[in-house]
DRENKEZA-734010 format. One record per residue (C-alpha): residue number from 1; residue in one letter; x, y, z. Coordinates in nm, 3 decimals, decimal comma, m for minus. Example, Ala and Ser with C-alpha at 12.3 -4.5 7.8 and 13.67 -1.06 7.14 Angstrom:
% DRENKEZA-734010
1	A	1,230	m0,450	0,780;
2	S	1,367	m0,106	0,714;
END
This chain:
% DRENKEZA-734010
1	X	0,000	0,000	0,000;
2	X	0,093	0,374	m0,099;
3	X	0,019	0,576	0,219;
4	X	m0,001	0,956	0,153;
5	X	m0,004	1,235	0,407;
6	X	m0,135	1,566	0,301;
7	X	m0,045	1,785	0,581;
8	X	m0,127	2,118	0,707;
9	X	m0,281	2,348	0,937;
10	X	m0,699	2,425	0,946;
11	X	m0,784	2,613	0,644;
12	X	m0,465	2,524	0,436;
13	X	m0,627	2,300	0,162;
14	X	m0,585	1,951	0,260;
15	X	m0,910	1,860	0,204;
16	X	m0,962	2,067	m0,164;
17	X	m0,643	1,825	m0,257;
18	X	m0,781	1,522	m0,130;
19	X	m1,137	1,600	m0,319;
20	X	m0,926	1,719	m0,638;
21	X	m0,710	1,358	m0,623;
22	X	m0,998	1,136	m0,586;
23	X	m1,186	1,298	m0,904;
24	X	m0,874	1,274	m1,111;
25	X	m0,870	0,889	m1,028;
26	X	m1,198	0,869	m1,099;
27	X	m1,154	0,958	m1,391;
28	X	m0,926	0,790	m1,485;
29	X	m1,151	0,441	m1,429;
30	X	m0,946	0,371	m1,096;
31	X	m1,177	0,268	m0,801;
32	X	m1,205	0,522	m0,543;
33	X	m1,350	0,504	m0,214;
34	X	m1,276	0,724	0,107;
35	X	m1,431	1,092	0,215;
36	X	m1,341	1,404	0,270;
37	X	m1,412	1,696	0,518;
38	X	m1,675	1,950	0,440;
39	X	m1,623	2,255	0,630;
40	X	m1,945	2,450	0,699;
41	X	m1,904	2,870	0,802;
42	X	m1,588	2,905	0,920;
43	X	m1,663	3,317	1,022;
44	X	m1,645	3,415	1,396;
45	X	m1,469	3,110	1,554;
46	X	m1,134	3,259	1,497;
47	X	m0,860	3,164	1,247;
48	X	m0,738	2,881	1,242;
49	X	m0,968	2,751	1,513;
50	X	m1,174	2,517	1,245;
51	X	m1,543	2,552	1,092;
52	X	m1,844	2,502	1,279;
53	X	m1,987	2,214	1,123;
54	X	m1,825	1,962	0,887;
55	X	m1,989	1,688	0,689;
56	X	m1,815	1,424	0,566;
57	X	m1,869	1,402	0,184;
58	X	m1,836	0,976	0,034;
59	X	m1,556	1,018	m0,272;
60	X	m1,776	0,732	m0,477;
61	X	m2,140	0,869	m0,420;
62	X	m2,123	1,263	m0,320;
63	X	m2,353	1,144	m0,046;
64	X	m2,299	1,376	0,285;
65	X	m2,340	1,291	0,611;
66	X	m2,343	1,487	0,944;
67	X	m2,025	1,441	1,133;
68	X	m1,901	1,673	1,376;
69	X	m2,073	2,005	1,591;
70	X	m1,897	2,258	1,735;
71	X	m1,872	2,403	2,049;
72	X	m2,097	2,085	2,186;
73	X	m1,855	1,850	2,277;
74	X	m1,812	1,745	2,604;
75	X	m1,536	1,988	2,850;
76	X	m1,209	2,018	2,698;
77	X	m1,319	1,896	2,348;
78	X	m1,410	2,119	2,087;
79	X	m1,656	1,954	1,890;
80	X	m1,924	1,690	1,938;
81	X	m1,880	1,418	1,657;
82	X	m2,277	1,326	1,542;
83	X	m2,307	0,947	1,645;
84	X	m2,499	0,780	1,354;
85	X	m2,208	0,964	1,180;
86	X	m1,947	0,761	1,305;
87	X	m2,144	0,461	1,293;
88	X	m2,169	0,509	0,982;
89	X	m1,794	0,525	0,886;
90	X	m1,664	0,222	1,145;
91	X	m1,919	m0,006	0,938;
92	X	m1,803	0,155	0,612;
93	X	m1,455	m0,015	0,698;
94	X	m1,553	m0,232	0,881;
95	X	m1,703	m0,360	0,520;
96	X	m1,398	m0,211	0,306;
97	X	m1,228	m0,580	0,275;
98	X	m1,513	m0,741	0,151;
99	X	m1,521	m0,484	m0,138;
100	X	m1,302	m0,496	m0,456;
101	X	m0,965	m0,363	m0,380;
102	X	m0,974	0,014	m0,387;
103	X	m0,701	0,213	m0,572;
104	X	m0,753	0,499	m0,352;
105	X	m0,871	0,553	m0,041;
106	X	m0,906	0,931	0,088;
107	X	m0,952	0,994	0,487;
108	X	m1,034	1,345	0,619;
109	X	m0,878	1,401	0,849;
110	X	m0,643	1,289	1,082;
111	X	m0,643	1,566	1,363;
112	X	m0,644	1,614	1,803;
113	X	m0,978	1,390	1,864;
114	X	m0,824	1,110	1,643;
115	X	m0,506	1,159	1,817;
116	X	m0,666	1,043	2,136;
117	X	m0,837	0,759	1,914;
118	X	m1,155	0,999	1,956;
119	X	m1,366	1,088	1,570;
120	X	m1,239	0,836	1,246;
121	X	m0,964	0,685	1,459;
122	X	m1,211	0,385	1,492;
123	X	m1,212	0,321	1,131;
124	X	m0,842	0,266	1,082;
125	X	m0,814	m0,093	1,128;
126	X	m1,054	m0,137	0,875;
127	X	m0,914	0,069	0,628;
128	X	m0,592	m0,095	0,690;
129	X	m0,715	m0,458	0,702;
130	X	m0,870	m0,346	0,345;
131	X	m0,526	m0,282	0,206;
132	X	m0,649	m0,053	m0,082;
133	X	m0,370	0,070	m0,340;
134	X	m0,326	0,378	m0,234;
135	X	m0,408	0,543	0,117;
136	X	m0,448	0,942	0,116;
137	X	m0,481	1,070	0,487;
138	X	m0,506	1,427	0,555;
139	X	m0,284	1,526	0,857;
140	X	m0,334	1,806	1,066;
141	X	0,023	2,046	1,116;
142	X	0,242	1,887	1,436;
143	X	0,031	1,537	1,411;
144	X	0,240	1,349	1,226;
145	X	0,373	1,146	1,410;
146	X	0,084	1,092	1,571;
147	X	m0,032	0,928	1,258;
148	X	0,213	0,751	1,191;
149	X	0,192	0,563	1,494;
150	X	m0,201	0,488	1,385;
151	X	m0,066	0,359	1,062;
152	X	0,189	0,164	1,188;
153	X	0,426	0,291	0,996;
154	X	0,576	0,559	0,811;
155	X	0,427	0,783	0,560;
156	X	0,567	0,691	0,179;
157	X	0,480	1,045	0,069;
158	X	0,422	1,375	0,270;
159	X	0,277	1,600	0,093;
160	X	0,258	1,982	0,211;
161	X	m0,084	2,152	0,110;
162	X	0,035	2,473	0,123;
163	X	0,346	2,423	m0,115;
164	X	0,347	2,524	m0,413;
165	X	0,319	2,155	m0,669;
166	X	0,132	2,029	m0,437;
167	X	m0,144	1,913	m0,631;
168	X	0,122	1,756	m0,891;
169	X	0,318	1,588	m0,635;
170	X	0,016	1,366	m0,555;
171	X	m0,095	1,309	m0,893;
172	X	0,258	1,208	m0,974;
173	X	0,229	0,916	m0,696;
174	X	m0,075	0,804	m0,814;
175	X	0,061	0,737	m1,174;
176	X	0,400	0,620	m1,010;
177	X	0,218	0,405	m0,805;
178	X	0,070	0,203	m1,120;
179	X	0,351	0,181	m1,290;
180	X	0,533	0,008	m0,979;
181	X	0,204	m0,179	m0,929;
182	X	0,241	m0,344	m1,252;
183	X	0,594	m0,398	m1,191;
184	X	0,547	m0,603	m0,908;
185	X	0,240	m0,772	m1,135;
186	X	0,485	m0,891	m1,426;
187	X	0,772	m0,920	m1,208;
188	X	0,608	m1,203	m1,056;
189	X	0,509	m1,342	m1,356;
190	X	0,846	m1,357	m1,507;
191	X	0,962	m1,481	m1,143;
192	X	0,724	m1,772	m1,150;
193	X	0,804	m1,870	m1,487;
194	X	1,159	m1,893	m1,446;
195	X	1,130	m2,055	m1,106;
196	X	0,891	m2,332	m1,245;
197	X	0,996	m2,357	m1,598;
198	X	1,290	m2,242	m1,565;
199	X	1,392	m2,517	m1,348;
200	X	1,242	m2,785	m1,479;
201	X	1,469	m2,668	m1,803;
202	X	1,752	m2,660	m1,600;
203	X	1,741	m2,929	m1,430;
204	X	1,679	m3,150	m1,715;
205	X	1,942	m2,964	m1,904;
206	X	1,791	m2,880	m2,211;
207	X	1,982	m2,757	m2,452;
208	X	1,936	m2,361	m2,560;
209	X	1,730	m2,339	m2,268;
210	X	1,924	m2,024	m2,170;
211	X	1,837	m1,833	m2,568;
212	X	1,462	m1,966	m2,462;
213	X	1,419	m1,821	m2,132;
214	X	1,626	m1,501	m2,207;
215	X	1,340	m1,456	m2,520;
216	X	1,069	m1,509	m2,287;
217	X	1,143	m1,259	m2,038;
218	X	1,238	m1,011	m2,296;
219	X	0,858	m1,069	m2,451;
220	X	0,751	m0,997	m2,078;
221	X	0,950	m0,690	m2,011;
222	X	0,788	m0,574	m2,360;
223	X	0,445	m0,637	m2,220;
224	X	0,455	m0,468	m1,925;
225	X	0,653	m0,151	m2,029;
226	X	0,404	m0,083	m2,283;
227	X	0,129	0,061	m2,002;
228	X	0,388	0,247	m1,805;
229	X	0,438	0,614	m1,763;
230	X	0,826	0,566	m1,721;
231	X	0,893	0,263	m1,859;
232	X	1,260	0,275	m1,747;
233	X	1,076	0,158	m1,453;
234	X	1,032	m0,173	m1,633;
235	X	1,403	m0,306	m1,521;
236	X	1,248	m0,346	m1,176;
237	X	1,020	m0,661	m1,370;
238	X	1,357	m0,820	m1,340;
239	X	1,470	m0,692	m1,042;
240	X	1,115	m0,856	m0,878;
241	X	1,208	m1,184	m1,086;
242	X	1,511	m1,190	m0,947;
243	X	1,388	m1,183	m0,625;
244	X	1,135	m1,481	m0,661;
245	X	1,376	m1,707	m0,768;
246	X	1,601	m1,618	m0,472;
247	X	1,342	m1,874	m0,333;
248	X	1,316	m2,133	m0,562;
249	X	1,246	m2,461	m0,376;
250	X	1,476	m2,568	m0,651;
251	X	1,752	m2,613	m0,885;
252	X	2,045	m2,314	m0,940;
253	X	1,971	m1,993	m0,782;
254	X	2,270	m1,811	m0,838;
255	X	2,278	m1,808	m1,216;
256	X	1,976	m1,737	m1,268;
257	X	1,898	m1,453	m1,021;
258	X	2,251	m1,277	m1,186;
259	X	2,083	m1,321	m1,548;
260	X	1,731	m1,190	m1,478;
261	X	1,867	m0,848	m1,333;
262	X	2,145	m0,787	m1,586;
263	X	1,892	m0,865	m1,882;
264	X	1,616	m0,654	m1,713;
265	X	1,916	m0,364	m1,722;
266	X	1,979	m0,374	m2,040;
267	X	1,672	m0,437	m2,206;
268	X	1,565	m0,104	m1,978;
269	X	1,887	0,049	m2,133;
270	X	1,879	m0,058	m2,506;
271	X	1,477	0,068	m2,508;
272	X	1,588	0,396	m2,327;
273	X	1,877	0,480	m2,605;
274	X	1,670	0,419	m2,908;
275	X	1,323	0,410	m2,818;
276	X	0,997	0,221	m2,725;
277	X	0,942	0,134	m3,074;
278	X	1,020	m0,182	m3,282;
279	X	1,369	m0,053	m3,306;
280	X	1,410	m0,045	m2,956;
281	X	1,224	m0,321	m2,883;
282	X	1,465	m0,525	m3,100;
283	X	1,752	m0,396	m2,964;
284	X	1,653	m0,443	m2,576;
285	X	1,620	m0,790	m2,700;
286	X	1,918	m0,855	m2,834;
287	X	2,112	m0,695	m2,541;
288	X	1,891	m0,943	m2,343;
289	X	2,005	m1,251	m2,552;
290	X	2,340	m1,114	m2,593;
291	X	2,404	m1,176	m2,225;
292	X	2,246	m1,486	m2,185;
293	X	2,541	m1,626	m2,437;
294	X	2,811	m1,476	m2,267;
295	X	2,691	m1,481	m1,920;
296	X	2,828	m1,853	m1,859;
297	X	3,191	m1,727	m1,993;
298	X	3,205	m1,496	m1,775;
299	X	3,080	m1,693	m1,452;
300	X	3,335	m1,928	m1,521;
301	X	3,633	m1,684	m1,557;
302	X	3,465	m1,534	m1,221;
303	X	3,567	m1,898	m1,062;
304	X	3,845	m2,005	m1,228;
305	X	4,017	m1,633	m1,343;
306	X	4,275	m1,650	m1,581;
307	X	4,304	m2,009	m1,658;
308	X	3,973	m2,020	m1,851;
309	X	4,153	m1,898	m2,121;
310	X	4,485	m2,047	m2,089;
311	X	4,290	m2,387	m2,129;
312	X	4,121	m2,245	m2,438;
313	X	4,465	m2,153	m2,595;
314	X	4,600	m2,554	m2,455;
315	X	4,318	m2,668	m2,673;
316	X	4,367	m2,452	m2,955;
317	X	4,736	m2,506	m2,993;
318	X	4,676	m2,893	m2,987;
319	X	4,432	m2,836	m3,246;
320	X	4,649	m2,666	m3,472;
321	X	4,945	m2,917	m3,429;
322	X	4,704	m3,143	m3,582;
323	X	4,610	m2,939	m3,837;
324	X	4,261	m2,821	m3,687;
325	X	4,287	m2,478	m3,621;
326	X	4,033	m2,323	m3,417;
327	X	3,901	m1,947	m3,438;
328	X	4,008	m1,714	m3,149;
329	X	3,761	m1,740	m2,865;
330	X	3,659	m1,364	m2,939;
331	X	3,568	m1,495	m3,210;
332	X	3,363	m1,816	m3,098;
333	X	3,217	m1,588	m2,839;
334	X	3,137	m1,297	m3,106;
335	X	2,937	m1,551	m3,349;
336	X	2,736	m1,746	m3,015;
337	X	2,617	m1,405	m2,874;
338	X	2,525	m1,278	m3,210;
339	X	2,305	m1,598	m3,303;
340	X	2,138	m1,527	m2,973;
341	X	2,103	m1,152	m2,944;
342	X	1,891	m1,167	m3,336;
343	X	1,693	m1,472	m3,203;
344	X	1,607	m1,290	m2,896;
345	X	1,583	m0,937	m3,080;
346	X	1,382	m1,068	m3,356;
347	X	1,084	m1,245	m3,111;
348	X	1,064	m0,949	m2,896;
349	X	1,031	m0,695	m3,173;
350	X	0,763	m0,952	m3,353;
351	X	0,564	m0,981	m3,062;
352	X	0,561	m0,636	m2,962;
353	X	0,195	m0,496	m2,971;
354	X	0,053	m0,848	m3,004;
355	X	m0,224	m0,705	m2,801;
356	X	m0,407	m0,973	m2,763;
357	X	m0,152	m1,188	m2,620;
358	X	m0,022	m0,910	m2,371;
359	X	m0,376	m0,895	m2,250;
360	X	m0,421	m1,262	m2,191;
361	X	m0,101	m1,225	m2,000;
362	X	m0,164	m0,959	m1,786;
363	X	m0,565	m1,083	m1,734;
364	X	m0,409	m1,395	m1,614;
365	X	m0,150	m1,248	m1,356;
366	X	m0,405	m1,008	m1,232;
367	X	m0,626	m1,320	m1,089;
368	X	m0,309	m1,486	m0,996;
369	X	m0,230	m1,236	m0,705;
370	X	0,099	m1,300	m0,494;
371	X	0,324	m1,598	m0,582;
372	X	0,365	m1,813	m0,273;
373	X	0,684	m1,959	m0,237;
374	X	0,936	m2,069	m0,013;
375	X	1,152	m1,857	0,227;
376	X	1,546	m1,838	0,243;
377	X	1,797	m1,980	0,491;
378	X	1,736	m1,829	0,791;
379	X	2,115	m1,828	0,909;
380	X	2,420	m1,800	0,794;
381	X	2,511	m2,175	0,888;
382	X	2,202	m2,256	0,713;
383	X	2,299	m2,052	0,380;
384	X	2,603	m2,243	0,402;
385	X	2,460	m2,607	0,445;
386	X	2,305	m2,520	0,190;
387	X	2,554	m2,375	m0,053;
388	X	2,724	m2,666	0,036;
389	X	2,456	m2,876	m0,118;
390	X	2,450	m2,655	m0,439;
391	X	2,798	m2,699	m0,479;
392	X	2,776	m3,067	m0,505;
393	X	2,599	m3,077	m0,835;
394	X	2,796	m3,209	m1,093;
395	X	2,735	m2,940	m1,350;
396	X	2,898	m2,717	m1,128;
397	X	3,247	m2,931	m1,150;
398	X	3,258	m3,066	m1,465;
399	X	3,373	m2,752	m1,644;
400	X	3,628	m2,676	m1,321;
401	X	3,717	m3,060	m1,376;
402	X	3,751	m3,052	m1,793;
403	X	3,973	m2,746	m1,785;
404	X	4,185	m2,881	m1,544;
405	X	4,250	m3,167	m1,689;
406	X	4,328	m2,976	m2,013;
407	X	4,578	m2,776	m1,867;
408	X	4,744	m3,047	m1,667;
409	X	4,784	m3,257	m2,046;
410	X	4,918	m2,952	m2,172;
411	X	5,214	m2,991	m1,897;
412	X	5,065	m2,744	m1,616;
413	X	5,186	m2,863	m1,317;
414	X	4,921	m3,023	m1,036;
415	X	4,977	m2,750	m0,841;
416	X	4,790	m2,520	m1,105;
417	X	4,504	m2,760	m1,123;
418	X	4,482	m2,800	m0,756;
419	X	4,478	m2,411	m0,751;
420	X	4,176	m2,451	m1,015;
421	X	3,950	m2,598	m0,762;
422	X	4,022	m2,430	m0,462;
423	X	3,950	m2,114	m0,607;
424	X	3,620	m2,268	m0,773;
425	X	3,499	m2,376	m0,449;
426	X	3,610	m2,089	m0,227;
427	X	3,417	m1,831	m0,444;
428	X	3,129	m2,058	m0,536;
429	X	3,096	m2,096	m0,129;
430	X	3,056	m1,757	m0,061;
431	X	2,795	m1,649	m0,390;
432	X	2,551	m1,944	m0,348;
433	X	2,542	m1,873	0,059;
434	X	2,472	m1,484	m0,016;
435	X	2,260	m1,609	m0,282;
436	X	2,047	m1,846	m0,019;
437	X	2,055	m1,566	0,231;
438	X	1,883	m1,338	0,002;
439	X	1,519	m1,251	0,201;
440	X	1,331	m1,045	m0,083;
441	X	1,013	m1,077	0,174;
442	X	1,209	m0,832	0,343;
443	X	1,312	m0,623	0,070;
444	X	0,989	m0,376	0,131;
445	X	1,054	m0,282	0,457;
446	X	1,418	m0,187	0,366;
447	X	1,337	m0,002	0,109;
448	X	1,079	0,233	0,249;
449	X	1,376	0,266	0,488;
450	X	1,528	0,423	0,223;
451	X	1,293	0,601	0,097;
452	X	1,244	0,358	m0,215;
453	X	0,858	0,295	m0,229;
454	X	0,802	0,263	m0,529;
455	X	1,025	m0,065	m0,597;
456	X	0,878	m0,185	m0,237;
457	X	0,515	m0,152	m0,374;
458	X	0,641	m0,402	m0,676;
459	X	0,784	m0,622	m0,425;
460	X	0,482	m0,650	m0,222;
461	X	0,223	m0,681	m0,483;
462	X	0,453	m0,953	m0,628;
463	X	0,542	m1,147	m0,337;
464	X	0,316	m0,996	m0,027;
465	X	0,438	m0,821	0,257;
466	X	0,583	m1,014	0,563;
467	X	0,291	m0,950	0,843;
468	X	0,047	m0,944	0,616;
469	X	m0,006	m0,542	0,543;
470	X	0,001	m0,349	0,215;
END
């Protein structure tokens, strides 16, 4: 959930914001529910000292009921708040979860008597239980905090009604709260694919399954930045697939996670140089495929450094003793990542504005909600049982194993080869432990931390927050 505070003194324009916000989502076709504060004569009680009468005006119907009086509250209370009134809002939210998910939800306001749980205090666990989209809460001036203690946490956005931009700064996180929304939507589709498919491929070792999943997610990332506002934003799709397979209850993590997030990057950055058009579109793909090719190269001069190519050269020079010369491995490299980067570029830019089939897709991950998986090792001894385990797959050793042996026929000593797999294991100890440590459940939290709630809002509509609140 996107929680807004509009903050302020009495008089400032918090609710005239709130009012002008919900209509602008309205009409837009987003679903709006919520009220907002109707201040009746405001002359003779002093400034700043509040209206006489406010109704509270329903953002979906217009409807207006009575809410607060004042100068009839009980001693040391300003205003008497009409009973049926606030009936009338606690069973509003009480009722709020059993509605459609809202996109926005306005509250007016947040002031003393709510503060001392007194007025719509009542109706925040409702409200909150609902989990709409988007929460807009107008704050009195010097509550704040106050709030933010009924929320339960921080405000993502505080927004000051008397600034000047005001009115754009919320209608900016409305729109950047879609397009982070449907991040989180497509980021867990790509996630699950890759961490069902995916593994299945993997672990069965088909071959080109790496050109085949690279396409795939560069279709995806073409889907979903085609309905965002910035679609730079769309290299968080990988960064949320990255994240789900962190938990696969299966097969290589490490690999995968590192190919996701560089492909989401550069599809991002080849569509940002030249364009969201077919152009582009090709060209983000072909960056995409172009790294799936090389990515295994360079994972394997990661472990084993130099000696990667030192065993290519071994091989090479054999070769060419026996009058089978081999190309360069720039060269072998060069023709593999081309193949790959026009398969992948080709796809993406034919099934670009297959609108149909993006519709399907994004129909289909709309009903299927948060992808329940599997958490990480909770400790580090438990990250490294399990790397442990990871490392004992043969397809991790038998490239370690055939280069060794390669450069031990060429005359290496055993030293070198011993060397070989030390390194191999040392380094693949420590990336698949951070990689099993990895809690993306708890990527949301530490993000808002950080001021980052936008890619915490994809996280959360992709995977679900940890106790259970938007």
């Amino acid at each position: 959930m996107l929680a807004i505070a509009v903050t302020g003194p009495v008089g400032s324009g918090k609710s005239t914001l709130l009012g002008a916000i919900a209509a602008e989502e309205a009409a837009r076709g987003r679903r709006v529910d919520g009220f907002v504060a109707v201040a009746g004569r405001r002359g003779g009680v002093g400034a700043g000292a509040g209206a006489e009468t406010y109704t509270l005006r329903w953002a979906a119907t217009g409807e207006e009921v009575p809410f607060a009086t004042r100068g009839a509250g009980a001693p040391g209370r300003r205003y008497a708040f009409d009973t049926a009134g606030v009936a009338r809002v606690v069973a509003w939210a009480a009722g709020l979860a059993s509605q459609p998910v809202a996109d926005l939800v306005v509250l007016d306001e947040f002031g003393a008597a709510e503060a001392r749980g007194e007025g719509l205090a009542p109706a925040g666990a409702g409200v909150l239980a609902a989990a709409p989209a988007s929460l807009a809460v107008a704050v009195r001036e010097g509550l704040l905090a106050d709030a933010e203690a009924w929320l339960g946490r921080p405000f993502d956005v505080v927004v000051d009604a008397g600034a000047t931009g005001a009115g754009d700064r919320l209608r900016e996180a409305c729109l950047a709260r879609d397009d982070w929304t449907r991040v989180g939507l497509f980021g867990a589709g790509a996630g699950g694919i890759e961490f069902t498919v995916g593994s299945a491929l993997h672990t069965a070792r088909v071959p080109m399954r790496g050109l085949g999943l690279a396409t795939t997610q560069s279709v995806v990332l073409s889907f979903a930045g085609d309905g965002l506002g910035r679609r730079v934003r769309v290299a968080g799709v990988a960064f949320v697939a990255a994240g789900l397979k962190a938990l696969s209850p299966s097969g290589s993590r490490l690999r995968p996670m590192l190919a996701i997030t560089m492909q989401g990057v550069l599809f991002a950055l080849g569509t940002r140089i030249v364009g969201w058009n077919r152009a582009g579109l090709f060209v983000g793909g072909a960056l995409v495929g172009t790294w799936a090719a090389t990515q295994g190269i360079l994972m394997q001069y990661l472990l084993v450094g130099q000696d990667l190519f030192r065993g290519y050269e071994a091989v090479a020079g054999w070769t060419a003793a026996r009058g089978m010369g081999l190309p360069a491995l720039a060269t072998v490299v060069a023709l593999w990542a081309l193949f790959y980067a026009l398969t992948a570029g080709s796809i993406t830019a034919w099934a670009w504005r297959r609108t149909s089939v993006a519709a399907r897709v994004e129909r289909a991950l709309g009903r299927a909600g948060a992808v329940s998986v599997g958490g990480p090792d909770r400790t580090w001894r438990g990250a490294a049982a399990g790397a442990l385990r990871d490392l004992a797959r043969p397809a991790f050793w038998v490239p370690v194993a055939v280069l060794a042996a390669i450069l031990l026929a060429a005359g290496s000593p055993a030293e070198r080869a011993a060397w070989i797999g030390l390194r191999a294991f040392a380094v693949g100890l420590v990336l698949f432990a951070l990689a099993r440590r990895l809690d993306p459940r708890r990527a949301g939290a530490w993000l808002r931390r950080r001021g980052r709630w936008g890619p915490a809002l994809a996280m959360d509509r992709a995977l679900g927050p940890v106790d259970g609140r938007q």
